[in-house]
C-alpha positions as CSV (number, residue, x, y, z in Angstrom):
1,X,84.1,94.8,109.3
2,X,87.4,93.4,109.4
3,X,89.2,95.0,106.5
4,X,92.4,93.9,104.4
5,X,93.6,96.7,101.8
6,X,96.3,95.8,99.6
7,X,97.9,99.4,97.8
8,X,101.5,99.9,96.7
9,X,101.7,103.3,96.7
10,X,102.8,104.1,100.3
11,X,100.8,107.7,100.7
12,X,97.3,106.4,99.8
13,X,97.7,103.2,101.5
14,X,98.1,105.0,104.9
15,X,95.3,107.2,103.5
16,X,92.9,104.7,103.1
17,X,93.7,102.5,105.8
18,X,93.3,105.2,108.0
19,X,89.6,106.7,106.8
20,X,88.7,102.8,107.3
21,X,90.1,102.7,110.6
22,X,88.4,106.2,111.9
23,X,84.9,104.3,110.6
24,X,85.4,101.5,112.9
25,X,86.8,99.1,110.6
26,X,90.2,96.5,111.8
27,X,92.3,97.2,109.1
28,X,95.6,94.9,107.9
29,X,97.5,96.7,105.2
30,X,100.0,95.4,102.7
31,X,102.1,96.9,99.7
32,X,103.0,93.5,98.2
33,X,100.4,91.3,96.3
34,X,101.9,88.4,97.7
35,X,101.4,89.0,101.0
36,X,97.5,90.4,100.7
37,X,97.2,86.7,99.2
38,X,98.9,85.0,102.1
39,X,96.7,87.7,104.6
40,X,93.4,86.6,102.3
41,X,94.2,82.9,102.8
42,X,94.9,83.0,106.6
43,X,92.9,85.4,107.7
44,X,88.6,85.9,107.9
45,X,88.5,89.3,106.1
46,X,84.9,90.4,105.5
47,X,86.3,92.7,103.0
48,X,89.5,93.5,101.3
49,X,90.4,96.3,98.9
50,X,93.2,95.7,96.3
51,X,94.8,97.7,93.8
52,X,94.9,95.6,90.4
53,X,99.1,96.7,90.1
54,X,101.1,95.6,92.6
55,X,104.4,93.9,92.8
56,X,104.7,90.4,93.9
57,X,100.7,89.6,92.4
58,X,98.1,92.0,90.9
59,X,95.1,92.4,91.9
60,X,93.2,90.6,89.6
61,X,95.9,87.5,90.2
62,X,95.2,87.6,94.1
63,X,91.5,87.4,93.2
64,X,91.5,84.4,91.0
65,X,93.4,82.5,93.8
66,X,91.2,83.8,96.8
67,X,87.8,82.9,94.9
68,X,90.0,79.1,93.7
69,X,90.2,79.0,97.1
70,X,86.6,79.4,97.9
71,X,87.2,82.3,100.3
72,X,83.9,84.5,100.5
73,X,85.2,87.7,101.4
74,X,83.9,90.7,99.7
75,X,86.8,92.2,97.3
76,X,86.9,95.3,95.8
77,X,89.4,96.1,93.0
78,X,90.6,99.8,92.4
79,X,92.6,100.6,89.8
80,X,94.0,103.7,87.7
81,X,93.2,102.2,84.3
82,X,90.2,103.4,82.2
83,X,90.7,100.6,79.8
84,X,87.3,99.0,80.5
85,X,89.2,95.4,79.9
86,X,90.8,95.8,83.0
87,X,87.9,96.0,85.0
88,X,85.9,93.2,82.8
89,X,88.8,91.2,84.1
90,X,88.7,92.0,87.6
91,X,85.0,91.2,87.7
92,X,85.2,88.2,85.8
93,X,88.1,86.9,88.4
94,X,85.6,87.3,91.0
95,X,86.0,90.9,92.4
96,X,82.4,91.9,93.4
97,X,83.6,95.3,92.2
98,X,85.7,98.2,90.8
99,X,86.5,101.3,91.8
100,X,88.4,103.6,90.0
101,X,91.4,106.1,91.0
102,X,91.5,108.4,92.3
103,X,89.0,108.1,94.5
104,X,87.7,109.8,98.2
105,X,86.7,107.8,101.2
106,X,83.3,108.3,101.1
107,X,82.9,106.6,98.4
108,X,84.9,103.8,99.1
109,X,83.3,103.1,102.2
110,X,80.1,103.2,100.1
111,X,80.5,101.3,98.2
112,X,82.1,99.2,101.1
113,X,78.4,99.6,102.9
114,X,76.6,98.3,99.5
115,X,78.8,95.1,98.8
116,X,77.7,94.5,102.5
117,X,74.1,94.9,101.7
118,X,73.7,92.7,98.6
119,X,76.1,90.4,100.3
120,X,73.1,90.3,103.2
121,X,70.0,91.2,101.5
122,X,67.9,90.0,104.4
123,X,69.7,91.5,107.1
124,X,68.1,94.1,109.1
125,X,69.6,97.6,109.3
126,X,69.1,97.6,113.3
127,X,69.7,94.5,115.5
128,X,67.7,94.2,118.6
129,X,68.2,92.2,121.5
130,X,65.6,92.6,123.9
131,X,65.6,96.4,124.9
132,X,69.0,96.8,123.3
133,X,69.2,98.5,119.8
134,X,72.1,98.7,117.0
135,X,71.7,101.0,113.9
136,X,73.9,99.8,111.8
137,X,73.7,102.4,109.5
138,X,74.1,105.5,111.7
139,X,76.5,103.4,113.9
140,X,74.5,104.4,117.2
141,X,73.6,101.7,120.1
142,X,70.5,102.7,122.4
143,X,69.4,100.6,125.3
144,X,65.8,100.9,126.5
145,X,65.7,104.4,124.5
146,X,68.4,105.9,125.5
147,X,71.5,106.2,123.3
148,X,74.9,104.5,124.3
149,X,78.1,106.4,123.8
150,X,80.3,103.8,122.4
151,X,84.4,104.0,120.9
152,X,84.8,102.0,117.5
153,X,86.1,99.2,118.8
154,X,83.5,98.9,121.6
155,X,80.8,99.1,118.8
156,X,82.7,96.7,116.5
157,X,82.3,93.9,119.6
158,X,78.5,94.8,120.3
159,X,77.8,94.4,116.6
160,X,79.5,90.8,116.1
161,X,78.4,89.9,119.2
162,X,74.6,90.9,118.2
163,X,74.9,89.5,115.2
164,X,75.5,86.3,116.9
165,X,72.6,86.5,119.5
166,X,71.9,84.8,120.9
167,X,74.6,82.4,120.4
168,X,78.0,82.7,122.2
169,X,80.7,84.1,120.3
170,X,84.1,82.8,121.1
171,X,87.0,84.9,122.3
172,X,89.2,84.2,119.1
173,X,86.3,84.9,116.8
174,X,85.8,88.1,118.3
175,X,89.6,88.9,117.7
176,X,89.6,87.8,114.7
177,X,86.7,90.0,113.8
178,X,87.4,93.5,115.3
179,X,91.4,93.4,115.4
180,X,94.1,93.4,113.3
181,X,96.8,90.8,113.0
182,X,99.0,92.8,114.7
183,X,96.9,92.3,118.3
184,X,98.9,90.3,120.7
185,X,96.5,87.3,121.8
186,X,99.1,87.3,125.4
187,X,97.2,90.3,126.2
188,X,93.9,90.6,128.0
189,X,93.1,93.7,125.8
190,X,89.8,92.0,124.9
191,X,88.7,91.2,128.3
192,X,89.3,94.9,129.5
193,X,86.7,96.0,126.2
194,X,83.9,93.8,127.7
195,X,84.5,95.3,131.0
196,X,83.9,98.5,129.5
197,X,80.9,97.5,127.2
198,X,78.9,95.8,129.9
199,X,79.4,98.6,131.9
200,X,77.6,100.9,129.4
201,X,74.6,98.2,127.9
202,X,74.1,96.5,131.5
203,X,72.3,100.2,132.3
204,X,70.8,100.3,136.4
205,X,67.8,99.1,136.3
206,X,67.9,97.0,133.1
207,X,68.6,93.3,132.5
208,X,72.0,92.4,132.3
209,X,72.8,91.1,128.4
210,X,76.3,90.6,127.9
211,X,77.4,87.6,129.4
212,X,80.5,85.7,130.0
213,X,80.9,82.5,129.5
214,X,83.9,80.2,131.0
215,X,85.4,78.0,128.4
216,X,83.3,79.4,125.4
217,X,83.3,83.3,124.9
218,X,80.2,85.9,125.1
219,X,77.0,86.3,124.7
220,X,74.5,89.0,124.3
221,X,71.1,87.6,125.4
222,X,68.6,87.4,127.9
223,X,68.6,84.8,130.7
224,X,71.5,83.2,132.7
225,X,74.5,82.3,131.6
């Protein structure tokens, strides 16, 4: 998932943005509510994490405007108040939910994993195309059995790109998906990562999948080009 998370306290905002990072996630990060609404407007988060105090715009302010909006990324609030107001708030702005601080990583990527899953009741925990294989879940690729060894980012583009199959995925979507805003579109940084994941899903002896196409993007499907 392509991640913002919006924290003004300096320590757990590296923190946190970091854990998500390490799962596989493109994170932006922000200390100022203004900009994580500016971020949320420009930008085709699947997910964004926001502290309800902030300076510039709370949380719950930022949510209001991003669901006016009728942006449909997944927003979770956190927040250091027990005053159960605060959260009634936060839900009734639109947040899909709450978590409350402190709180570890595992959970917030749990709870990450379950917004996803209500979000996409009907989506199956392993995509397949043809021999190919992606748990999800347990973040493992296998092709034909046999199980791929793949970096974050590299799984990041095999899972947008099977989500897709077997229509092509354009190159901007695919950066816009699995990299921050930070990534420098003059680069061929994206190119190079397809090089290396066809290298490991194209297997000898199996049918090639992950195909290039000029003027569109990729694909991951059977068949010619």
């Amino acid at each position: 998932m392509r991640i913002l998370v919006a924290e003004d306290d300096k320590k757990v905002l590296s923190h946190v943005a970091g854990a998500l990072r390490a799962a596989g996630h493109a994170v932006d990060a922000t200390g100022d509510g203004e900009e994580a609404q500016w971020l949320l407007m420009e930008h085709p988060y699947d997910a964004a994490v926001l502290d309800i105090t902030m300076p510039g715009r709370d949380g719950v302010s930022v949510t209001r405007a991003v669901r006016a909006a009728g942006r449909a990324v997944l927003i979770l609030l956190a927040t250091a108040r027990s005053d159960v107001r605060d959260r009634v708030s936060g839900l009734d702005a639109g947040a899909d939910d709450y978590i409350v601080k402190p709180y570890s990583t595992e959970e917030l990527l749990a709870r990450l994993r379950a917004l996803q899953r209500r979000a996409k009741p009907d989506l199956d925990p392993v995509l397949r195309v043809a021999d190919l294989e992606i748990d999800l879940r347990a973040r493992v690729a296998r092709r034909a059995g046999r199980e791929i060894p793949l970096t974050n980012r590299e799984f990041a583009l095999l899972e947008v790109l099977a989500e897709a199959s077997p229509r092509p995925v354009s190159k901007a979507t695919l950066v816009e998906r699995v990299w921050d805003q930070h990534f420098d579109s003059g680069t061929n940084v994206l190119n190079v990562y397809i090089s290396y994941l066809r290298k490991k899903v194209d297997l000898p002896g199996c049918v090639p999948l992950l195909q290039a196409l000029r003027g569109i993007g990729f694909a991951l499907r059977e068949g010619e080009p």
